[in-house]
NUBA-704218 format. One record per residue: residue in three letters; chain; z, x, y negated of N, C-alpha, C in turn. Coordinates in nm, 4 decimals, always signed. Layout:
BEGIN
r / c / nc3 / nc1 / nc2 / cac3 / cac1 / cac2 / cc3 / cc1 / cc2
ALA / A / Z / X / Y / Z / X / Y / Z / X / Y
...
This chain:
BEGIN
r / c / nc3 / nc1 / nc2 / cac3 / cac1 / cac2 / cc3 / cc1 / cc2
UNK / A / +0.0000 / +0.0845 / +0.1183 / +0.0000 / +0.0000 / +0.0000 / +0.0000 / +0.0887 / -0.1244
UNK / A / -0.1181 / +0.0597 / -0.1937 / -0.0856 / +0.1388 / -0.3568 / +0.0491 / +0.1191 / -0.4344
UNK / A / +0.1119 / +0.2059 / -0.5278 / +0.1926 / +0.1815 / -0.5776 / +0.1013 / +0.0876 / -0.6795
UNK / A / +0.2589 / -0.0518 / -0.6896 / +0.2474 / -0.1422 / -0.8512 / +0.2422 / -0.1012 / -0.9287
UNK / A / +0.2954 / +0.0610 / -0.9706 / +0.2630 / +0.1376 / -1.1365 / +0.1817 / +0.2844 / -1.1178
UNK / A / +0.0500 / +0.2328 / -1.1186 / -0.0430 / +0.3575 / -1.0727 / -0.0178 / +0.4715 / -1.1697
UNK / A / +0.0232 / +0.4769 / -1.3187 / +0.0277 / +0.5433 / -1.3857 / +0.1691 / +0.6170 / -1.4043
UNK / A / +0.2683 / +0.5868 / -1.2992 / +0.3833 / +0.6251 / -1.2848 / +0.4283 / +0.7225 / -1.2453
UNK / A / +0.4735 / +0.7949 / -1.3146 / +0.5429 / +0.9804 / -1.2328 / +0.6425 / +0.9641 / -1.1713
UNK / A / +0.6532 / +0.9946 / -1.0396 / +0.7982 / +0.9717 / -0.9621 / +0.8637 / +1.1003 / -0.9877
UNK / A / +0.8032 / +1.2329 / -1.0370 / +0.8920 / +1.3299 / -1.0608 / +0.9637 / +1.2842 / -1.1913
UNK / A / +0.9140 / +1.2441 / -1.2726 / +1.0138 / +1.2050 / -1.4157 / +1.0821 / +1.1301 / -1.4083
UNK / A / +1.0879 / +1.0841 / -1.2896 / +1.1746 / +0.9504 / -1.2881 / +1.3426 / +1.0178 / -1.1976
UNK / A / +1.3075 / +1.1005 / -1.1464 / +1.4065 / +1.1571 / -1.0789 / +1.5112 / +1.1779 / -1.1560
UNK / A / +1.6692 / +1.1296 / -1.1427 / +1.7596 / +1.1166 / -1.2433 / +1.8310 / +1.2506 / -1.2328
UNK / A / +1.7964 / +1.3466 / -1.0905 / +1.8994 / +1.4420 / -1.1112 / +1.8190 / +1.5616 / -1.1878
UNK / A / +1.7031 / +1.5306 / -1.2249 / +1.6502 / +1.6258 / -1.2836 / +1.5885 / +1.6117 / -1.4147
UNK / A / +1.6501 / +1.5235 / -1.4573 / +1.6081 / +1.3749 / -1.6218 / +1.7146 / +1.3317 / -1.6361
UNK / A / +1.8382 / +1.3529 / -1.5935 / +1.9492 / +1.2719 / -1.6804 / +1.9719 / +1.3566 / -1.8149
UNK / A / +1.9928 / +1.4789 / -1.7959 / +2.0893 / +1.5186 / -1.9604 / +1.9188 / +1.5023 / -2.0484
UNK / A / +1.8268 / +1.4987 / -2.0196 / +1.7112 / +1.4943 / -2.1265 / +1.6924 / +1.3048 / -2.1868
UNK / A / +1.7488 / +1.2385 / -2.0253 / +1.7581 / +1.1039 / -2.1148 / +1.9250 / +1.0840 / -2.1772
UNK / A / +2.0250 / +1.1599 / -2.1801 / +2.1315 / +1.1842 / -2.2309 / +2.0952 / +1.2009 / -2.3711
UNK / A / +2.0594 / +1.2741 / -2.3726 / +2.0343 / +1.3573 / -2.5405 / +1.8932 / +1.2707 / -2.5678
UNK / A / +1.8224 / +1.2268 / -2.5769 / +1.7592 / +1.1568 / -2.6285 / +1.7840 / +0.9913 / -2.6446
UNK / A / +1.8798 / +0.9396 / -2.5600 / +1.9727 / +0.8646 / -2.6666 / +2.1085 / +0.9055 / -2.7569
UNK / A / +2.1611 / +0.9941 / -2.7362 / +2.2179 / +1.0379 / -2.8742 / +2.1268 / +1.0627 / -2.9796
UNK / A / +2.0215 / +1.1357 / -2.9351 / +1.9392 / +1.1170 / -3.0610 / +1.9116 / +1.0059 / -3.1938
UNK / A / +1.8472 / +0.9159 / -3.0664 / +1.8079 / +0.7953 / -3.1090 / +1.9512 / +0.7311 / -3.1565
UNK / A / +2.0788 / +0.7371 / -3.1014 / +2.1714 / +0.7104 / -3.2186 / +2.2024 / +0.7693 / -3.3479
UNK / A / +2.1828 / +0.8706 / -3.3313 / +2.2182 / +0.9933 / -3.4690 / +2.0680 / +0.9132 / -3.6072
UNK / A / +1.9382 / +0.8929 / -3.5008 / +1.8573 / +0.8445 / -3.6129 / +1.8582 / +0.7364 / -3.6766
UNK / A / +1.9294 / +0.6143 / -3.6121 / +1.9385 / +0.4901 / -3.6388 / +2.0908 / +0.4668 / -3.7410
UNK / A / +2.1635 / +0.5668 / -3.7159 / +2.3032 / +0.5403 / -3.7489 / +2.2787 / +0.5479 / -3.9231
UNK / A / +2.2651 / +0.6014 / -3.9824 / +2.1787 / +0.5723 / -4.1208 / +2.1656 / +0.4599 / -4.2138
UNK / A / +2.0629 / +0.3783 / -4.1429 / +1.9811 / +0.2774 / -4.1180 / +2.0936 / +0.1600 / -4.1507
UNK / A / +2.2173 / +0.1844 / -4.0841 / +2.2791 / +0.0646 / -4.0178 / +2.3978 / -0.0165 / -4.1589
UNK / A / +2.3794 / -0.1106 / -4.1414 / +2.4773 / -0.1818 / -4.2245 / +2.6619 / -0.1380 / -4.1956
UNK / A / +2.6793 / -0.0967 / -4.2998 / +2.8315 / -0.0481 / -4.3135 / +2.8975 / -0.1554 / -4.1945
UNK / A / +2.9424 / -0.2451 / -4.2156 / +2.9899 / -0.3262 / -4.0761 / +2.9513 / -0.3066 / -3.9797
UNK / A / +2.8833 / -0.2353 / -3.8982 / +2.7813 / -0.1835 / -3.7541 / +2.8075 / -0.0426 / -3.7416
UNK / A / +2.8367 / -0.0092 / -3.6054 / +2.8850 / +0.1599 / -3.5889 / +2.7623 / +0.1803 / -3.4422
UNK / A / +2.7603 / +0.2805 / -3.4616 / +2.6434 / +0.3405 / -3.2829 / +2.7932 / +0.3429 / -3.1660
UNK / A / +2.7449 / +0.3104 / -3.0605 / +2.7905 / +0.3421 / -2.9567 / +2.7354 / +0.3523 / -2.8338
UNK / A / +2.7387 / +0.5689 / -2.7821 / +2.6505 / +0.5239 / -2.7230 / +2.7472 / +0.4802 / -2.5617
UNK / A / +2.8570 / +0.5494 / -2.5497 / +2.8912 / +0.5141 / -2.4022 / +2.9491 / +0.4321 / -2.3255
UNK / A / +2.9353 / +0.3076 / -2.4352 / +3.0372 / +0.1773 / -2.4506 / +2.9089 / +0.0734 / -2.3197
């Protein structure tokens, strides 16, 4: 059977070798948004 996501990398998907890069790229994405945010609203990322 073909895979359902032909365009899909199963190596990137591997978490023990992609977690701290998707780690730090949501801190990122909090650090960029936190700015942005209405004084009443705080980032959280590990909640």
């Amino acid at each position: 059977m073909p895979s359902p996501f032909p365009e899909m990398n199963p190596y990137l998907e591997q978490p023990e070798l992609w977690s701290e890069v998707h780690s730090r790229a949501i801190v990122a994405a909090a650090i960029a948004i936190e700015p942005e945010l209405n004084p009443n609203y705080r980032v959280a990322v590990e909640k």
